[in-house]
C-alpha positions in Angstrom: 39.0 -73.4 23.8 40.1 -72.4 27.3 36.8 -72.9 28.4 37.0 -76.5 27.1 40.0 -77.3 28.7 38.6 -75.7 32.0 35.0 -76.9 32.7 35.8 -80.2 30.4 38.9 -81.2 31.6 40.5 -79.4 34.5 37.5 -79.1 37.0 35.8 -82.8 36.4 39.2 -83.9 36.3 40.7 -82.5 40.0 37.0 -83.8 41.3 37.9 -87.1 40.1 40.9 -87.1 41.8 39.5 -86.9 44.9 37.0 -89.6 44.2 40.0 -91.6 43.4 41.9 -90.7 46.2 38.3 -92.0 48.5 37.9 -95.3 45.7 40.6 -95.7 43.5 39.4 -99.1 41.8 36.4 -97.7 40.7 37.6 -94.5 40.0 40.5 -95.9 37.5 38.0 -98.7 35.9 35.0 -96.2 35.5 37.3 -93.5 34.0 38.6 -95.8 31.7 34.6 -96.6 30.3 34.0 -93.3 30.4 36.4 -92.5 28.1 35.7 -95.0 25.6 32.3 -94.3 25.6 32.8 -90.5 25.2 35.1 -91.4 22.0 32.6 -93.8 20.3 29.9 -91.5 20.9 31.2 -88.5 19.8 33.5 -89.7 17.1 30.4 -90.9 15.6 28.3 -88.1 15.6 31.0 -85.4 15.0 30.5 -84.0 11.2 27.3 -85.6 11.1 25.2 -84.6 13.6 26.9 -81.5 16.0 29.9 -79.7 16.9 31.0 -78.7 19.5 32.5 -75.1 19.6 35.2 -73.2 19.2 35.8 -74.9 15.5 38.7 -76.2 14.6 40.3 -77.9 11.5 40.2 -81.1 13.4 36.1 -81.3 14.7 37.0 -83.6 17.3 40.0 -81.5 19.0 37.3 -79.0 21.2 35.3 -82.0 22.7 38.7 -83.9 23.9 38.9 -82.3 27.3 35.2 -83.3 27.6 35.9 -86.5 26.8 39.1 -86.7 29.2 37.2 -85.2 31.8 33.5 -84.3 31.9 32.4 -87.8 30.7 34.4 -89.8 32.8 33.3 -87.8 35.7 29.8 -88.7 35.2 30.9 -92.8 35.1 32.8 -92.6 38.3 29.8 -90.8 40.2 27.1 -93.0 38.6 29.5 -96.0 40.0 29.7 -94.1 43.5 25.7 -93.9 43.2 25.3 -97.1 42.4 27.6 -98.7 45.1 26.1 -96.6 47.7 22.3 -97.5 46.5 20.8 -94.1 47.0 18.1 -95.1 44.3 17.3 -97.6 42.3 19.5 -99.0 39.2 16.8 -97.7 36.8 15.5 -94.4 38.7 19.8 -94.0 38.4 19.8 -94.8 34.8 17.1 -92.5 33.7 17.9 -89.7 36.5 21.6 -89.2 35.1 20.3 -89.6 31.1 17.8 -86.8 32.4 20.6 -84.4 33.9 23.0 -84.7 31.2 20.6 -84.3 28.6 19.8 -81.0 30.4 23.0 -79.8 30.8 23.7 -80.5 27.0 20.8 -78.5 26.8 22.3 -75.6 28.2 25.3 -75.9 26.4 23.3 -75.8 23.0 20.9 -72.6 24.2 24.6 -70.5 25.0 25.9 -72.0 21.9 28.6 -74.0 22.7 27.2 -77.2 21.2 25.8 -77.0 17.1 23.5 -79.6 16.2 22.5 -80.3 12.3 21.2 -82.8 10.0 18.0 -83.4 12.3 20.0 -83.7 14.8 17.6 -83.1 18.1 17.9 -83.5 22.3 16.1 -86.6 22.8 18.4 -88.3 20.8 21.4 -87.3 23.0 19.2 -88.6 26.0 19.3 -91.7 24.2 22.9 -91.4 23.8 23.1 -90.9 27.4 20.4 -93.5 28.2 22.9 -95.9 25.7 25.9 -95.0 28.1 24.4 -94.8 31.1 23.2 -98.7 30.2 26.7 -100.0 29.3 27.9 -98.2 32.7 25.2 -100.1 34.5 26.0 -103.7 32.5 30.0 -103.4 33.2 29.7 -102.7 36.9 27.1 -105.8 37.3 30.2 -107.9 35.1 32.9 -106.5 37.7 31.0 -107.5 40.7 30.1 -110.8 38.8 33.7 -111.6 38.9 34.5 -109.6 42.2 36.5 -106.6 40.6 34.7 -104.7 42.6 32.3 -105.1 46.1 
């Protein structure tokens, strides 16, 4: 569990506050998505589809510091991407879906991650693809109504 709470929470965490201390108004709105996406997602799939180790009584409890940390991480920097229109919206979309997929990857292969019930990777890429989307649609809506620049 200390590695949870290390590489999911403490380490994306202290990264986004420095992005928040360079944009705070898209830091504190993206981590916000971020987090609610992380929930629904994997409140859904946990006990279903995969765990995520150490186990623990309560199946969700080892993925929280992800979901505090890690996945909000990856909403502020797709927003910091985005802003700064180093690719395209879509090359962005499917570049990021790509990457995490990978890295969840590599957290099944060392066993950190336990899929089951058919569970397989491309349909975590979806997943991603599926947050990666709403990301996309919610910045759009807070420069529609100038949240944002």
């Amino acid at each position: 569990m200390l590695t949870n709470v290390l590489l999911g929470f403490i380490l994306p965490f202290s990264i986004n506050i420095i992005i928040f201390l360079r944009k705070p108004r898209i830091t504190i709105l993206m981590y916000t998505l971020g987090v609610s996406i992380a929930f629904v997602a994997n409140d859904w799939g946990f006990n279903i589809f995969w765990k995520v180790n150490p186990e623990h009584d309560n199946p969700s409890l080892p993925a929280m510091p992800f979901n505090l940390g890690y996945f909000p991480l990856l909403t502020s920097t797709f927003a910091l991407i985005k802003e700064a229109q180093i690719v395209n919206n879509k090359v962005l979309i499917l570049l990021y879906s790509l990457i995490f997929t990978v890295l969840e990857y590599v957290a099944l292969y060392i066993g950190k991650v336990e899929y089951y019930n058919g569970w397989i990777i491309i349909y975590s890429f979806f997943i991603y693809l599926s947050g990666f989307i709403v990301c996309y649609g919610y910045i759009r809506l807070l420069k529609r109504y100038q949240i944002i620049e």
